[in-house]
mmCIF file as Biopython writes it, N, C-alpha, C and O atoms, coordinates in Angstrom:
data_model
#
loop_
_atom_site.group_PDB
_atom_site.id
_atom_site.type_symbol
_atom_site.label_atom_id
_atom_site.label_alt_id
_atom_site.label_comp_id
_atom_site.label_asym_id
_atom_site.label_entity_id
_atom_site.label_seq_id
_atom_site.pdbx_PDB_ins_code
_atom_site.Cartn_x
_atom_site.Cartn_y
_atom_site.Cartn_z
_atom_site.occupancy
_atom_site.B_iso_or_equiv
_atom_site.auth_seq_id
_atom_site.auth_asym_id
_atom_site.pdbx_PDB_model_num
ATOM 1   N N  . UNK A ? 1  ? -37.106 -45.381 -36.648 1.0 0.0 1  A 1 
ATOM 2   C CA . UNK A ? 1  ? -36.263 -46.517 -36.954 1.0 0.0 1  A 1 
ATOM 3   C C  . UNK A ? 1  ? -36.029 -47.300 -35.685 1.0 0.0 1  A 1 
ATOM 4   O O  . UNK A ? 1  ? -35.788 -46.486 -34.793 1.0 0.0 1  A 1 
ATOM 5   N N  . UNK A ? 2  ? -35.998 -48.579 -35.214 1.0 0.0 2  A 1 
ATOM 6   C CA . UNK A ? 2  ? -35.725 -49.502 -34.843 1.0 0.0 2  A 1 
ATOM 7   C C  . UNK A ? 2  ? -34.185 -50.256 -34.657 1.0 0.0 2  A 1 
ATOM 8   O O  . UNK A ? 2  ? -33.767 -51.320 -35.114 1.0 0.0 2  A 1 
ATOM 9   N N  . UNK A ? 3  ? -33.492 -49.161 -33.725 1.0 0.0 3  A 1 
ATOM 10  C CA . UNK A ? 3  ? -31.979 -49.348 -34.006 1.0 0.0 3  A 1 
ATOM 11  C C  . UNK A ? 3  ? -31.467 -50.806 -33.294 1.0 0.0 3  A 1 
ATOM 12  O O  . UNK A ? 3  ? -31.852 -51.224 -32.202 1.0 0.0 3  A 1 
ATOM 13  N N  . UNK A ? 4  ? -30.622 -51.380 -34.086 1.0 0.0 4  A 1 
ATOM 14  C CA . UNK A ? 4  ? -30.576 -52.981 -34.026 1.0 0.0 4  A 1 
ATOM 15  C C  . UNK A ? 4  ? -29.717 -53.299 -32.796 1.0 0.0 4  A 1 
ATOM 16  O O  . UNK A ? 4  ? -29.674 -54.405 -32.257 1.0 0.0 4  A 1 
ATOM 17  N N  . UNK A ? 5  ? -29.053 -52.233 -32.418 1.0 0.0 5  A 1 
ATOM 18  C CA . UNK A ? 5  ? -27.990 -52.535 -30.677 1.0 0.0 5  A 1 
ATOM 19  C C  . UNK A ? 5  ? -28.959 -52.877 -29.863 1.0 0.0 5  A 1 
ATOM 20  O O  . UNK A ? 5  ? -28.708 -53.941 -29.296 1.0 0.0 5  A 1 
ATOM 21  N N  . UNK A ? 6  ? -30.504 -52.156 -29.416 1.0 0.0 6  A 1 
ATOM 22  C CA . UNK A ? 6  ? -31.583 -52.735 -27.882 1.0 0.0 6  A 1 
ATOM 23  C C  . UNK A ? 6  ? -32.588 -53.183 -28.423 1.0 0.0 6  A 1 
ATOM 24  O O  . UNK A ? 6  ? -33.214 -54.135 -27.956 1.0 0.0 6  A 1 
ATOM 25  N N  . UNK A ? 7  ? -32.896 -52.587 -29.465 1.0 0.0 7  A 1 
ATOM 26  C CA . UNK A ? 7  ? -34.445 -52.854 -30.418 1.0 0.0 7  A 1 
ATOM 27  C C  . UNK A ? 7  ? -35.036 -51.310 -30.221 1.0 0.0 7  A 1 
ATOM 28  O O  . UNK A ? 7  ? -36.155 -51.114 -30.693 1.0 0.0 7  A 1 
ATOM 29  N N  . UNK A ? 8  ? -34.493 -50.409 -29.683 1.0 0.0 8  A 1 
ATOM 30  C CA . UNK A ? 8  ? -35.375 -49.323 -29.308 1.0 0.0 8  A 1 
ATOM 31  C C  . UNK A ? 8  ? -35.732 -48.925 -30.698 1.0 0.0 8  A 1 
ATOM 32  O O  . UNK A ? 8  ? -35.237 -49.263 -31.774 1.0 0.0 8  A 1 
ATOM 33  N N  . UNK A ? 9  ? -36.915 -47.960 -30.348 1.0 0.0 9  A 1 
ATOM 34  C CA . UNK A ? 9  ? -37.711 -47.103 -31.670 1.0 0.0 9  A 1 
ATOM 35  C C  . UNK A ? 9  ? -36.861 -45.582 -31.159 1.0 0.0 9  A 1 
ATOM 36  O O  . UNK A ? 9  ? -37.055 -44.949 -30.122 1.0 0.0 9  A 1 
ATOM 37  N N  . UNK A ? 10 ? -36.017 -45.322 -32.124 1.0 0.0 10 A 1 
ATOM 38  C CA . UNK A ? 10 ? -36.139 -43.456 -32.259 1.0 0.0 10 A 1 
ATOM 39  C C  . UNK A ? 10 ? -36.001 -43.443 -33.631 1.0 0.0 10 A 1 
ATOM 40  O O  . UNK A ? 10 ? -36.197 -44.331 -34.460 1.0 0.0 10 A 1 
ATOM 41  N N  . UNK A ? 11 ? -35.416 -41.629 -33.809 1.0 0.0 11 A 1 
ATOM 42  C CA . UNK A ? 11 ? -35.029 -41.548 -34.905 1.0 0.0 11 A 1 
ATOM 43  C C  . UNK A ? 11 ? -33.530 -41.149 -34.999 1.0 0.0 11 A 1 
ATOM 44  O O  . UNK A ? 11 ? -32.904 -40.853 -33.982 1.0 0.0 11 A 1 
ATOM 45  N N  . UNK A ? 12 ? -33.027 -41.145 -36.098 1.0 0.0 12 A 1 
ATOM 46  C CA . UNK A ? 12 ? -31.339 -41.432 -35.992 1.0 0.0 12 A 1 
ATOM 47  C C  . UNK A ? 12 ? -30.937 -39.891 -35.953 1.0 0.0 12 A 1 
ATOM 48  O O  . UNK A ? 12 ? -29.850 -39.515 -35.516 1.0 0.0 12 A 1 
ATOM 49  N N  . UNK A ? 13 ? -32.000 -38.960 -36.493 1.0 0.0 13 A 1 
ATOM 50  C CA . UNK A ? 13 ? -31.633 -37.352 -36.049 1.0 0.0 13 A 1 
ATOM 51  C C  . UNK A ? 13 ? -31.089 -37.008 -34.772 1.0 0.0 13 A 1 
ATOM 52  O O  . UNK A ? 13 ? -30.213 -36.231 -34.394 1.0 0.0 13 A 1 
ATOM 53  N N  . UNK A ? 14 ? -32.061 -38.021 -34.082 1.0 0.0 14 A 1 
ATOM 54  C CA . UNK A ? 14 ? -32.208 -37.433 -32.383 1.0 0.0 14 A 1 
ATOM 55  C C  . UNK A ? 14 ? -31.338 -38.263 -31.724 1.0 0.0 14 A 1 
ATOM 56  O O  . UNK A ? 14 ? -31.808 -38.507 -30.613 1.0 0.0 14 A 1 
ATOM 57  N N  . UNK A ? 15 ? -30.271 -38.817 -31.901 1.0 0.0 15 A 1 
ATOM 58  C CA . UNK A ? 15 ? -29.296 -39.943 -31.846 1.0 0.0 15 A 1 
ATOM 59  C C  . UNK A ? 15 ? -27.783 -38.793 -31.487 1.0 0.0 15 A 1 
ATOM 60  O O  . UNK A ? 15 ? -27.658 -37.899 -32.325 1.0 0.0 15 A 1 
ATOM 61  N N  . UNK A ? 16 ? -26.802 -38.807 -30.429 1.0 0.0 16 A 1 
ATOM 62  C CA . UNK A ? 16 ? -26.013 -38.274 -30.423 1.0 0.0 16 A 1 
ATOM 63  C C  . UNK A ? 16 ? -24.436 -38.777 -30.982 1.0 0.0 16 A 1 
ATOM 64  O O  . UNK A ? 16 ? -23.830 -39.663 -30.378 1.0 0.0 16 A 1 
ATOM 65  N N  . UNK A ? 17 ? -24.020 -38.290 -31.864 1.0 0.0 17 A 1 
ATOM 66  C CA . UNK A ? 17 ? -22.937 -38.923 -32.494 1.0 0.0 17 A 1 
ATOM 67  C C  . UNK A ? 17 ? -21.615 -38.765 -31.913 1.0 0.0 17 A 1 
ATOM 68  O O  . UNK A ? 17 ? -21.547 -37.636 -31.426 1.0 0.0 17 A 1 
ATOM 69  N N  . UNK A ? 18 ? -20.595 -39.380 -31.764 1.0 0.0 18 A 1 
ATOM 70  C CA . UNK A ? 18 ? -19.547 -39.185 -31.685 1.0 0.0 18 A 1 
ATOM 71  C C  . UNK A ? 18 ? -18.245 -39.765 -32.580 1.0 0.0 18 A 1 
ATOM 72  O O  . UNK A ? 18 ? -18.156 -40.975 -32.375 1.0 0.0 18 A 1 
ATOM 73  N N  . UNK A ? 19 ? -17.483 -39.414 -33.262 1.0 0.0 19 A 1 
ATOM 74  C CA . UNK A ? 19 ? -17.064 -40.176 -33.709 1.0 0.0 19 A 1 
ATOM 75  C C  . UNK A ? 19 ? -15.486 -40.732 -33.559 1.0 0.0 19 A 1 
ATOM 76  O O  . UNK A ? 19 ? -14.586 -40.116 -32.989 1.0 0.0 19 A 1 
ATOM 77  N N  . UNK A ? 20 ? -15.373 -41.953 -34.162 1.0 0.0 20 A 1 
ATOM 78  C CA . UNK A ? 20 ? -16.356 -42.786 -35.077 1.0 0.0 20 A 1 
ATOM 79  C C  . UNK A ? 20 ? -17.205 -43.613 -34.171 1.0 0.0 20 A 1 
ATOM 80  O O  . UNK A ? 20 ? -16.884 -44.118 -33.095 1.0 0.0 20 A 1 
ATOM 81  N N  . UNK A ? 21 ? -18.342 -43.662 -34.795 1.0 0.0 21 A 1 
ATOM 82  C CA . UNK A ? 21 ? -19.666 -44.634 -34.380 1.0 0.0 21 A 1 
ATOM 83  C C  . UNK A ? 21 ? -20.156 -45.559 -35.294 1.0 0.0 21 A 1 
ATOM 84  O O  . UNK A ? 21 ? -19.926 -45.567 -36.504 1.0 0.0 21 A 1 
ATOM 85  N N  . UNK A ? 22 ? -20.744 -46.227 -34.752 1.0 0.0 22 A 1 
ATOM 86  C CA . UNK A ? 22 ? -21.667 -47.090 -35.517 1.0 0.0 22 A 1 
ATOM 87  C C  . UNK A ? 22 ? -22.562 -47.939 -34.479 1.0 0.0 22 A 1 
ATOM 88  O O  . UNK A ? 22 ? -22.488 -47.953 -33.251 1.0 0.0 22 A 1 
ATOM 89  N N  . UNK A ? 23 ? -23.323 -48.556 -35.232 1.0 0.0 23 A 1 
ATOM 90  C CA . UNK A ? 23 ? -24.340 -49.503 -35.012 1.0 0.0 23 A 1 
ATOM 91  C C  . UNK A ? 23 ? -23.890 -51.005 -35.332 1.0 0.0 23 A 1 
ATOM 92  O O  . UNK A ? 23 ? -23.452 -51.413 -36.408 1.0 0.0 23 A 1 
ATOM 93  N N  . UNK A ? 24 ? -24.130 -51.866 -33.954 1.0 0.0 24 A 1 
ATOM 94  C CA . UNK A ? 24 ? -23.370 -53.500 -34.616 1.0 0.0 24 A 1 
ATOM 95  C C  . UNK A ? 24 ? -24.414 -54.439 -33.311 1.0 0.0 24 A 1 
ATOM 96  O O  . UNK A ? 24 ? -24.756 -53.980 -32.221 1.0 0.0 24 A 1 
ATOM 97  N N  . UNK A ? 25 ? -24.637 -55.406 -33.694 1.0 0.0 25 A 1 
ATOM 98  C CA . UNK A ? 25 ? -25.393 -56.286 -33.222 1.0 0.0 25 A 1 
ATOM 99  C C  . UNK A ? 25 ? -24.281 -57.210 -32.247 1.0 0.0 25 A 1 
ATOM 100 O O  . UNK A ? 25 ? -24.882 -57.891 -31.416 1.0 0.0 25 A 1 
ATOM 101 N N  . UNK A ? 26 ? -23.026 -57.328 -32.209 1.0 0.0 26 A 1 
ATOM 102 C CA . UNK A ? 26 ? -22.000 -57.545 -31.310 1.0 0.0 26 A 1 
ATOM 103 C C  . UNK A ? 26 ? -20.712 -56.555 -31.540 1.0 0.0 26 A 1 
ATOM 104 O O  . UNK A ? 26 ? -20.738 -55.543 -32.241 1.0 0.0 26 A 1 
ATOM 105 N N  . UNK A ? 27 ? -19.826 -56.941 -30.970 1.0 0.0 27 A 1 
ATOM 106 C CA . UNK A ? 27 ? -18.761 -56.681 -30.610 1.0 0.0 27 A 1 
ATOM 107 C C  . UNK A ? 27 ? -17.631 -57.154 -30.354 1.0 0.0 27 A 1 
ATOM 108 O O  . UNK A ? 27 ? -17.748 -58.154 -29.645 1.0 0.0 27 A 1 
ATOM 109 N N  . UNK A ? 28 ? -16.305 -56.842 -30.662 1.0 0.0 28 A 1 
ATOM 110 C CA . UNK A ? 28 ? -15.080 -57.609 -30.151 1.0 0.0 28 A 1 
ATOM 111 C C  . UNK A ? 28 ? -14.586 -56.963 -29.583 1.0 0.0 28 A 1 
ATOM 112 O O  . UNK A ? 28 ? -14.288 -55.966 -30.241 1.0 0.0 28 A 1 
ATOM 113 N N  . UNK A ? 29 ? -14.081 -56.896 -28.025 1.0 0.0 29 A 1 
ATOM 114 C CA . UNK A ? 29 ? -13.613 -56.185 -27.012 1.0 0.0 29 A 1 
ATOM 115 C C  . UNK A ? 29 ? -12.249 -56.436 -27.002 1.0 0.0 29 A 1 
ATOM 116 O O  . UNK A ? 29 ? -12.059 -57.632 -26.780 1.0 0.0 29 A 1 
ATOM 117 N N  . UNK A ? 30 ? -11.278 -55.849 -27.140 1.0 0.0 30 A 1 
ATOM 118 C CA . UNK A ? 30 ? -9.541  -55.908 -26.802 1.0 0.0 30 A 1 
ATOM 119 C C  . UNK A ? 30 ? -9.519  -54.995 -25.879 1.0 0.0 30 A 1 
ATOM 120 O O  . UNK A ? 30 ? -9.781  -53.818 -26.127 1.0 0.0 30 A 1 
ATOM 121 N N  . UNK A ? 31 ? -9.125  -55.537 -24.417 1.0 0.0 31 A 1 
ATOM 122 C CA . UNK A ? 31 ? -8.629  -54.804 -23.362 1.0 0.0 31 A 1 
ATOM 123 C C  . UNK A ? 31 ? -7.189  -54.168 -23.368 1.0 0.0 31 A 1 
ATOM 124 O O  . UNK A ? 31 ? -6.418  -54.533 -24.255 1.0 0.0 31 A 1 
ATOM 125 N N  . UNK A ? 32 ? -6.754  -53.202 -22.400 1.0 0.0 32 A 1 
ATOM 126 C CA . UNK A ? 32 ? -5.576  -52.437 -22.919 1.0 0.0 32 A 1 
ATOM 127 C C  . UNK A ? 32 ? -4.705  -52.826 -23.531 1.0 0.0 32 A 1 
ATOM 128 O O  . UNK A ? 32 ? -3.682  -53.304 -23.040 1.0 0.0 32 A 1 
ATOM 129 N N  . UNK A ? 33 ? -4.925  -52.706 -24.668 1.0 0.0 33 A 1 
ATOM 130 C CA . UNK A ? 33 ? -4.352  -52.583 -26.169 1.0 0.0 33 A 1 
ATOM 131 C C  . UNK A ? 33 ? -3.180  -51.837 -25.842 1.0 0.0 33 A 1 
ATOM 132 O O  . UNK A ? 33 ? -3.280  -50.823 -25.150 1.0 0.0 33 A 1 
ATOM 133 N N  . UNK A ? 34 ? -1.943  -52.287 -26.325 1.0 0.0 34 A 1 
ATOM 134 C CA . UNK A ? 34 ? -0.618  -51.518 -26.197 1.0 0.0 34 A 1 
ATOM 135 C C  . UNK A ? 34 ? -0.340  -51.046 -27.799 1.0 0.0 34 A 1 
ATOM 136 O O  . UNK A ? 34 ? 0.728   -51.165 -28.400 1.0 0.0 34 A 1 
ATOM 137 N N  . UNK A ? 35 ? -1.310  -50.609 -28.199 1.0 0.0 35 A 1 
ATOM 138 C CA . UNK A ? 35 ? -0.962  -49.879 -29.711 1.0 0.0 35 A 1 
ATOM 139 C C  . UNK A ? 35 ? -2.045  -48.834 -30.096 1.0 0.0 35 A 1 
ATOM 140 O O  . UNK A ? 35 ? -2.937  -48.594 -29.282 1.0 0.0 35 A 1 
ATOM 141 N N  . UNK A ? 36 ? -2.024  -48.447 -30.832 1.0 0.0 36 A 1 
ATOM 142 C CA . UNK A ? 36 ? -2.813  -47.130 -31.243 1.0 0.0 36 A 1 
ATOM 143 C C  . UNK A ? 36 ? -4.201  -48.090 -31.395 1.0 0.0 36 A 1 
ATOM 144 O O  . UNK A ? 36 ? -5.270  -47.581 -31.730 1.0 0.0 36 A 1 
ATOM 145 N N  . UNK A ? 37 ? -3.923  -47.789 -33.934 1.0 0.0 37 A 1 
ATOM 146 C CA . UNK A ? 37 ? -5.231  -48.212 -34.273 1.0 0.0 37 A 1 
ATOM 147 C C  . UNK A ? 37 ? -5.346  -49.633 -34.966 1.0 0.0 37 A 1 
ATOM 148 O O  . UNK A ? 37 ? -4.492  -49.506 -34.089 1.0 0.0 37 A 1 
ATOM 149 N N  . UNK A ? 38 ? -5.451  -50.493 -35.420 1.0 0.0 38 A 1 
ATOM 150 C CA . UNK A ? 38 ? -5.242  -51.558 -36.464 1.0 0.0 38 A 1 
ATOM 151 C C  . UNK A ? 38 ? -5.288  -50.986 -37.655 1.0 0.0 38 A 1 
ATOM 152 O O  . UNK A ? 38 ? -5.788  -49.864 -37.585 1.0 0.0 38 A 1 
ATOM 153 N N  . UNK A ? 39 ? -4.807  -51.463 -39.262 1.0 0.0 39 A 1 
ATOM 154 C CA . UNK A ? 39 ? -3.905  -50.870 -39.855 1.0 0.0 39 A 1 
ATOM 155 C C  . UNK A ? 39 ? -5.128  -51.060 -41.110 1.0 0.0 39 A 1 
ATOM 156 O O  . UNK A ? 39 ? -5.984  -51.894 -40.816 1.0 0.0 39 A 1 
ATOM 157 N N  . UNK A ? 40 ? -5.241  -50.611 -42.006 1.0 0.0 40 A 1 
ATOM 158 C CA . UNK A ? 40 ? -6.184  -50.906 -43.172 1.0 0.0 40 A 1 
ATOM 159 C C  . UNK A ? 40 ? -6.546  -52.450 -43.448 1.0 0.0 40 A 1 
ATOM 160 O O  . UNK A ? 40 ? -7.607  -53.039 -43.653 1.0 0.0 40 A 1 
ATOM 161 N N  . UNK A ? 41 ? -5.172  -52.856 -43.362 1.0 0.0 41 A 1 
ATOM 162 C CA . UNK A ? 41 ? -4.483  -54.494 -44.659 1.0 0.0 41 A 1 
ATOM 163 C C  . UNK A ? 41 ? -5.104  -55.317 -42.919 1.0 0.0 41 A 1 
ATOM 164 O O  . UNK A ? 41 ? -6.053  -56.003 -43.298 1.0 0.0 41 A 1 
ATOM 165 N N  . UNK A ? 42 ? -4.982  -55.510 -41.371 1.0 0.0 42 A 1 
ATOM 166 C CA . UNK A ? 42 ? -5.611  -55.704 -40.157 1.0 0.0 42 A 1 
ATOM 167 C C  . UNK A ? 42 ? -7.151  -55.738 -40.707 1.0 0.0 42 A 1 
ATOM 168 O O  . UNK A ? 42 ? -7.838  -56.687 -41.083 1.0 0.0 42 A 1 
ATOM 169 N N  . UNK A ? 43 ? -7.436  -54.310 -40.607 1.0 0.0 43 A 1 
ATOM 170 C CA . UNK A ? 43 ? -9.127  -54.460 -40.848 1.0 0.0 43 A 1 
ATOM 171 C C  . UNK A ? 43 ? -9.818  -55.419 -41.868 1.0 0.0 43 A 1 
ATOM 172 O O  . UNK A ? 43 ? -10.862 -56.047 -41.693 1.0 0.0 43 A 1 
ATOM 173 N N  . UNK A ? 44 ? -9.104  -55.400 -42.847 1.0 0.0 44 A 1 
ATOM 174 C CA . UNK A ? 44 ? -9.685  -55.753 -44.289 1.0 0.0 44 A 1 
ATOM 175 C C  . UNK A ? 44 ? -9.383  -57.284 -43.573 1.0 0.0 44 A 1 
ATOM 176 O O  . UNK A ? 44 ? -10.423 -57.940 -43.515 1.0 0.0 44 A 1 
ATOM 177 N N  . UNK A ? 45 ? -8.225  -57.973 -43.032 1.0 0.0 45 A 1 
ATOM 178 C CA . UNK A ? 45 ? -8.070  -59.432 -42.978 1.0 0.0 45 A 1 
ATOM 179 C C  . UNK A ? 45 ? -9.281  -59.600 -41.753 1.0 0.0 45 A 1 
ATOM 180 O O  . UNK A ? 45 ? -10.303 -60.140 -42.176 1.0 0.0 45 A 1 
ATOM 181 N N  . UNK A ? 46 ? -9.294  -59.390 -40.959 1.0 0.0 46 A 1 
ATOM 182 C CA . UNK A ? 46 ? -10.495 -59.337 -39.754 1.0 0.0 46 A 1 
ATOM 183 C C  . UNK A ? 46 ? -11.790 -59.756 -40.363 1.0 0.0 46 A 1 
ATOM 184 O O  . UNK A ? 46 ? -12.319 -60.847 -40.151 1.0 0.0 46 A 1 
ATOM 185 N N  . UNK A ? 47 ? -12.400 -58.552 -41.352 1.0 0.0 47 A 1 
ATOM 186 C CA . UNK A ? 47 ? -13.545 -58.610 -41.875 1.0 0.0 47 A 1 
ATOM 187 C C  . UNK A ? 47 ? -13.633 -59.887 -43.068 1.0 0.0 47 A 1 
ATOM 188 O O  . UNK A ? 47 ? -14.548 -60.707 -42.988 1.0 0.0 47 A 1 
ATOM 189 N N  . UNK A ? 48 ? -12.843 -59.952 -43.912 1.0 0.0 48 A 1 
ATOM 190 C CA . UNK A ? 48 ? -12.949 -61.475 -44.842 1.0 0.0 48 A 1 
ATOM 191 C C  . UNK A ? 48 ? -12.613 -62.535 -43.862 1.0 0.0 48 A 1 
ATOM 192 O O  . UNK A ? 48 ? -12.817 -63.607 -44.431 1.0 0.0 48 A 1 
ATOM 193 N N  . UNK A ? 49 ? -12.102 -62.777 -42.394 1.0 0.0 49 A 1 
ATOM 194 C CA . UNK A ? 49 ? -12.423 -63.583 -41.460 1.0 0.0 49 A 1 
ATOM 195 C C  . UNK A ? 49 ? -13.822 -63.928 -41.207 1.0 0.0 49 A 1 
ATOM 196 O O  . UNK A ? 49 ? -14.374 -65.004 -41.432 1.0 0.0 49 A 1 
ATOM 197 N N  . UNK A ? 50 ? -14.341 -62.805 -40.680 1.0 0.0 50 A 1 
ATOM 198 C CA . UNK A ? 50 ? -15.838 -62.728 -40.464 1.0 0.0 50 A 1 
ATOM 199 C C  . UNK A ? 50 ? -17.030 -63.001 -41.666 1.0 0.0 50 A 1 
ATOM 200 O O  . UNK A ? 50 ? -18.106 -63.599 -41.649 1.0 0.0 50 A 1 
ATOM 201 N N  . UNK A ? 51 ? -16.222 -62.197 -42.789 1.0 0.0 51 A 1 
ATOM 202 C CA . UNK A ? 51 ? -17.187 -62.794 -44.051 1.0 0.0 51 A 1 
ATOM 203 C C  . UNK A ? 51 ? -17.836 -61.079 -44.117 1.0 0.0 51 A 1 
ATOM 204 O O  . UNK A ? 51 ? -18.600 -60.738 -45.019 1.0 0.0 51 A 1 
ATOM 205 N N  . UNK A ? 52 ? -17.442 -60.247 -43.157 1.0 0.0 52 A 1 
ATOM 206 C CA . UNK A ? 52 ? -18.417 -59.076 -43.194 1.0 0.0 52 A 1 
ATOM 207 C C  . UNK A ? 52 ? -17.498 -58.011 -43.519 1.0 0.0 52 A 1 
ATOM 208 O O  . UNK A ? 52 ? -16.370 -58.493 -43.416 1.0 0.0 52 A 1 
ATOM 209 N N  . UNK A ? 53 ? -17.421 -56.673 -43.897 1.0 0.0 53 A 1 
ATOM 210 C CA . UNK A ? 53 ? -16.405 -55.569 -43.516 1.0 0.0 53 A 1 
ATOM 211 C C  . UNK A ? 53 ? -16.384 -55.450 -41.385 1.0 0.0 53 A 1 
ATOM 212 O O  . UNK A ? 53 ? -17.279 -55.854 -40.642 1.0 0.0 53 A 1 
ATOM 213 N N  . UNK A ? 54 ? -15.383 -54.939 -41.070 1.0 0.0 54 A 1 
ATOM 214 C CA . UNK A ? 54 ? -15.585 -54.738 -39.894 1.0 0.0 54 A 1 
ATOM 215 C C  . UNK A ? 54 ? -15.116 -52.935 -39.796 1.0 0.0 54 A 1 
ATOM 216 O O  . UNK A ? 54 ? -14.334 -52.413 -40.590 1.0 0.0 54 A 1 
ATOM 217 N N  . UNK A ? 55 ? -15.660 -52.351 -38.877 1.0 0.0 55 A 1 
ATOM 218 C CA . UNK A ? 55 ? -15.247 -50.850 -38.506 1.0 0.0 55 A 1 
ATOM 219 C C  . UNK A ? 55 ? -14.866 -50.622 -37.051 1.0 0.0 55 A 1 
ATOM 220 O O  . UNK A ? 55 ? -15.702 -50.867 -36.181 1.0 0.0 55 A 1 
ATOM 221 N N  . UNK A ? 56 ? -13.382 -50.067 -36.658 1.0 0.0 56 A 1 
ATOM 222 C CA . UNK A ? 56 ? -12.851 -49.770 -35.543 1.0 0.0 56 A 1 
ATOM 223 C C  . UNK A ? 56 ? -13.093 -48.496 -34.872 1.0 0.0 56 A 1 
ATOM 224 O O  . UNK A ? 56 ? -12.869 -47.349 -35.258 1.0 0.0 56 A 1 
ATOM 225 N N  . UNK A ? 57 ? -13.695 -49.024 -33.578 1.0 0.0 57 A 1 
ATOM 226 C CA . UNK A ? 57 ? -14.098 -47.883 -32.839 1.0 0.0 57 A 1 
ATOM 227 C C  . UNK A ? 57 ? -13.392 -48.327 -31.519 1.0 0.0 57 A 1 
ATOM 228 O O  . UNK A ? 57 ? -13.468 -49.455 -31.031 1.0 0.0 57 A 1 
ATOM 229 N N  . UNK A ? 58 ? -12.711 -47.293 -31.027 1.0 0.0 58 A 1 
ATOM 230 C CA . UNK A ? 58 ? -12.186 -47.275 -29.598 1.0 0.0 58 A 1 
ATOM 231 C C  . UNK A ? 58 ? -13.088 -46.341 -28.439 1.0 0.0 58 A 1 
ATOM 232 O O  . UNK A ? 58 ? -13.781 -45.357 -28.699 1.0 0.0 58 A 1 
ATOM 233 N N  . UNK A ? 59 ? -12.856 -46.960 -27.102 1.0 0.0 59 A 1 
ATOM 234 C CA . UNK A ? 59 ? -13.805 -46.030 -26.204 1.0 0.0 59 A 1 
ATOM 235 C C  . UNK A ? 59 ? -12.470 -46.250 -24.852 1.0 0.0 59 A 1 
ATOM 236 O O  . UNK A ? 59 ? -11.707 -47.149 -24.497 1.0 0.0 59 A 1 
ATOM 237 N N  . UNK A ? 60 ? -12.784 -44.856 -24.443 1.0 0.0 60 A 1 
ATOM 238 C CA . UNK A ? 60 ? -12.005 -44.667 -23.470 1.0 0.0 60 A 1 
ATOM 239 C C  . UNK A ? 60 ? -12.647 -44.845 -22.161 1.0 0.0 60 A 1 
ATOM 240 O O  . UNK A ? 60 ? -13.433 -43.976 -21.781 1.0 0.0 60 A 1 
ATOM 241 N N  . UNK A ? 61 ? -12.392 -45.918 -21.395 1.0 0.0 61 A 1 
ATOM 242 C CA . UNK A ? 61 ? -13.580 -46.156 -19.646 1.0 0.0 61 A 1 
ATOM 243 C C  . UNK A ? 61 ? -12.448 -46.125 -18.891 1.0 0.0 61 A 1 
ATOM 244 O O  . UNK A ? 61 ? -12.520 -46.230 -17.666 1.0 0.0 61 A 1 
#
């Protein structure tokens, strides 16, 4: 498979997961965030913004 984040060829077996993950062709970055997670009724308004569902993933750097 041809994963759509670099264009690389692997396969998604050999792919290390952590979760939650996903795969997205961009991103929306919020720098230190003074709250946990965004809330279901947040996500759902975000994504009919976008026109798409959206899925929240946090990373700790």
């Amino acid at each position: 498979m041809v994963v759509p984040c670099c264009g690389a060829a692997t396969s998604l077996d050999a792919l290390e997961y952590d979760w939650p993950c996903g795969f997205a062709r961009f991103e929306i970055a919020i720098w230190n965030l003074e709250r946990a997670w965004f809330s279901d009724e947040e996500l759902t308004a975000i994504g009919d913004a976008l026109g798409h569902p959206v899925q929240q993933v946090r990373a700790h750097i």
